[in-house]
Kinemage of the C-alpha trace (Angstrom):
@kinemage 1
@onewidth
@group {chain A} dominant
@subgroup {mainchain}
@vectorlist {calphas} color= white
{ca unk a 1} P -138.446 -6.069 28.164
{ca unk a 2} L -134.453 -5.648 27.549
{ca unk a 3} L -132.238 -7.226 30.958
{ca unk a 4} L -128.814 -5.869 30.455
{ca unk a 5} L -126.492 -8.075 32.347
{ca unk a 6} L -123.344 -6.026 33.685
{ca unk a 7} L -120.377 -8.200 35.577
{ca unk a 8} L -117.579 -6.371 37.135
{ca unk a 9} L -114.615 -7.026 39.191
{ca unk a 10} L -115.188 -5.684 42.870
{ca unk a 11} L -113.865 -2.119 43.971
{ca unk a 12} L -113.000 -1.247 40.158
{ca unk a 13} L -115.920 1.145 39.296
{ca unk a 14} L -117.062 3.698 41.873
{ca unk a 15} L -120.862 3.716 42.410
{ca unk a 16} L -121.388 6.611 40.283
{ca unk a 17} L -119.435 5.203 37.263
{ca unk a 18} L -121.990 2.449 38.059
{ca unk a 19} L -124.425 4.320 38.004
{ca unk a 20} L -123.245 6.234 34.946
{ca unk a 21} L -123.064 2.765 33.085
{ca unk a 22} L -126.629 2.027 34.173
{ca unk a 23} L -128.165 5.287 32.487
{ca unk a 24} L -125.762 4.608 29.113
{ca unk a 25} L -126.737 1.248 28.502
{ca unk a 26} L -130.115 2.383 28.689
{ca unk a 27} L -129.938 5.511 26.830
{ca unk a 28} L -128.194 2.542 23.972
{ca unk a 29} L -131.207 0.460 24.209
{ca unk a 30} L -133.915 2.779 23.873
{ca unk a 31} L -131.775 4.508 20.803
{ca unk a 32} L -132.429 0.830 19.326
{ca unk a 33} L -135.553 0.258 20.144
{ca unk a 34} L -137.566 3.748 20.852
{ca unk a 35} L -138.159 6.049 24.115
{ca unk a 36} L -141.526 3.604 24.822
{ca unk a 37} L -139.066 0.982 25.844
{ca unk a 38} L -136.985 2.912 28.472
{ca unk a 39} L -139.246 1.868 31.444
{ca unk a 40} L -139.183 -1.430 31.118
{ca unk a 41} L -135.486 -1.679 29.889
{ca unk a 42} L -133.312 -3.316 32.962
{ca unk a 43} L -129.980 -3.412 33.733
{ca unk a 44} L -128.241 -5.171 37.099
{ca unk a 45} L -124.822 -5.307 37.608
{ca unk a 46} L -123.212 -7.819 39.279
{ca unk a 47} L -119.616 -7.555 41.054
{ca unk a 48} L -117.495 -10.959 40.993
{ca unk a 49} L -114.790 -10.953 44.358
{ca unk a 50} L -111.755 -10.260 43.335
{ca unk a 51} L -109.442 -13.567 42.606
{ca unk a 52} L -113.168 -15.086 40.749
{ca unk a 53} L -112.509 -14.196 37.788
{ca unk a 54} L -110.339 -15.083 35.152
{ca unk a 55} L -109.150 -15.302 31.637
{ca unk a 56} L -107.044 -17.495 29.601
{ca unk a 57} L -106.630 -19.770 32.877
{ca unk a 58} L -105.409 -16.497 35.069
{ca unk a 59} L -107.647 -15.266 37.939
{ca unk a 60} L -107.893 -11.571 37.797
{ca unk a 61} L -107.651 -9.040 41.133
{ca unk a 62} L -108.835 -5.725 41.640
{ca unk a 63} L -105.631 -4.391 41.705
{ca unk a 64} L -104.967 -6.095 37.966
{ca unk a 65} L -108.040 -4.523 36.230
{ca unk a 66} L -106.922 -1.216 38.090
{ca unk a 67} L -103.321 -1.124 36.729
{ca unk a 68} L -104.576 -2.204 33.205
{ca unk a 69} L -106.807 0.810 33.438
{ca unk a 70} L -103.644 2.898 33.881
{ca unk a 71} L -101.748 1.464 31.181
{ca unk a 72} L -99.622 -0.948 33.183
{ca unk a 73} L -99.275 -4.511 32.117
């Protein structure tokens, strides 16, 4: 039985881009593994707050990841 661990930054992803991600991580796994699997495959996603997350030492915000996603550095 697959768990699929998703973490995201708070207010990044609307709900139905989460809920997008939770049908194509699914469709992935059962492409590995065959259809039998899909109802048992699980995925959860998590959202950190923003400021709880960082990388290289630097805590991220919601307002970093979103002006990343627009090409802004």
């Amino acid at each position: 039985m697959p768990l699929l661990n998703v973490k995201l930054i708070e207010g990044v992803f609307s709900h139905a881009q989460k809920q997008e991600m939770i049908r194509k991580l699914t469709d992935t796994m059962v492409s590995i593994e065959g259809e039998n699997m899909r109802p048992v495959t699980w995925v959860v996603i998590e959202e950190v707050k923003s400021g709880e997350w960082g990388i290289g030492g630097n805590p991220l915000t919601t307002s970093d990841v979103q002006a990343l996603a627009a090409g802004q550095s």
